[in-house]
C-alpha positions as CSV (number, residue, x, y, z in Angstrom):
1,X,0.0,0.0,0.0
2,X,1.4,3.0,-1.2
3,X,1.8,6.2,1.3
4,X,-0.6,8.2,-0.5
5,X,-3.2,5.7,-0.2
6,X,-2.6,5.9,3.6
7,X,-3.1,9.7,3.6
8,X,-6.2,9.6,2.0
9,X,-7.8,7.4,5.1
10,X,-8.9,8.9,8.0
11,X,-7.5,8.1,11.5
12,X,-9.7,4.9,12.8
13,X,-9.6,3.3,9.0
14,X,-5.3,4.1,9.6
15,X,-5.8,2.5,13.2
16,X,-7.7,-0.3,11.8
17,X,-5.1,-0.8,8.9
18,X,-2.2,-0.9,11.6
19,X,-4.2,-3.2,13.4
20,X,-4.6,-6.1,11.1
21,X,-1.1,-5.3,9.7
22,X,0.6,-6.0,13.3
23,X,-1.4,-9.1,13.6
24,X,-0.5,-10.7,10.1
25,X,3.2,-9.9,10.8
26,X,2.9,-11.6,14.0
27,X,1.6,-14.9,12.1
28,X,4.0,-14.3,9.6
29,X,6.8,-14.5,12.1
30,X,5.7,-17.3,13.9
31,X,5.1,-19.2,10.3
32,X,8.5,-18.4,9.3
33,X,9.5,-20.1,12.6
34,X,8.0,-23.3,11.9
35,X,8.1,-23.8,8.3
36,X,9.6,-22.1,5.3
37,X,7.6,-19.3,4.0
38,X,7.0,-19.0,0.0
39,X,7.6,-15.0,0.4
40,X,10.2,-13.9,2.9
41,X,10.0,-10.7,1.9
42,X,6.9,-10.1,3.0
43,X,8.0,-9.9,6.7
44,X,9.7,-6.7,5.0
45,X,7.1,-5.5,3.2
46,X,5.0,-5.5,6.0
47,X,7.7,-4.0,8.4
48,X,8.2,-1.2,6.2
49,X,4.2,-0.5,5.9
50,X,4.2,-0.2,10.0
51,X,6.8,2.1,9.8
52,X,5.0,4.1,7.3
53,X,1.4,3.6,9.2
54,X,3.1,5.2,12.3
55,X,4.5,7.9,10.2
56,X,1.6,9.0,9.6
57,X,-0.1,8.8,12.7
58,X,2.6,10.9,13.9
59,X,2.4,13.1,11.3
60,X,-1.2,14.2,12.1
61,X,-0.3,14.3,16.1
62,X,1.9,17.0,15.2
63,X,-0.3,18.7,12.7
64,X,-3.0,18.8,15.6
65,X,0.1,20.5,18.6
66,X,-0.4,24.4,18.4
67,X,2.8,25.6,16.9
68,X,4.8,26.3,20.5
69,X,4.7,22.7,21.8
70,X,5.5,21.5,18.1
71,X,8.3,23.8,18.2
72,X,9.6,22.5,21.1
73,X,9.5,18.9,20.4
74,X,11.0,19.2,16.8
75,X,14.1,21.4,19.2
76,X,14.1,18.6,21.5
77,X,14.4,16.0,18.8
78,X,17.2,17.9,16.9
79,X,19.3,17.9,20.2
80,X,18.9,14.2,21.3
81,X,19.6,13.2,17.1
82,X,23.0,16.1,17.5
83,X,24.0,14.1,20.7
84,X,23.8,10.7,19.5
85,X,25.4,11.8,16.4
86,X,28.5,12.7,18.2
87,X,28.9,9.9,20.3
88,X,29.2,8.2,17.5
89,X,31.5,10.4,16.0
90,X,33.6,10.3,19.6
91,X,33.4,6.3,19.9
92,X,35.0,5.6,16.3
């Protein structure tokens, strides 16, 4: 499902969506546990559609914040992302 598709639901069809996406990757995983699966790569494919479910979500959270407390998330994010960039930087 492509992220525009996503967009174009509203938030209980995206909740719903997420929903029965979690669920099939949870049988997925415990099938490819037990037996051989005929598509592995649709533990990724469905992975990657969480991800871009969640995105979303978020997406519209932060859309819905007045401007002030948005502001000081997205400052609070760049700091911790700057931190962990240079520890990186400092442990190679």
């Amino acid at each position: 499902m492509k992220a525009s598709e996503l967009r174009e639901m509203n938030d209980e069809q995206l909740q719903a969506t997420l929903n029965e996406t979690v669920e099939t990757l949870f049988r997925l995983r415990i099938r490819a546990r037990t037996e051989r699966l005929d598509a592995p790569s649709e533990l990724k494919r469905l992975r990657r559609l969480i991800a871009r479910i969640k995105t979303i979500q978020r997406q519209r959270e932060l859309e819905a914040m007045d401007p002030q407390q948005r502001a000081l998330i997205q400052d609070r994010n760049r700091r911790r992302r700057r931190r962990k960039r240079l520890r990186a930087a400092k442990a190679k």
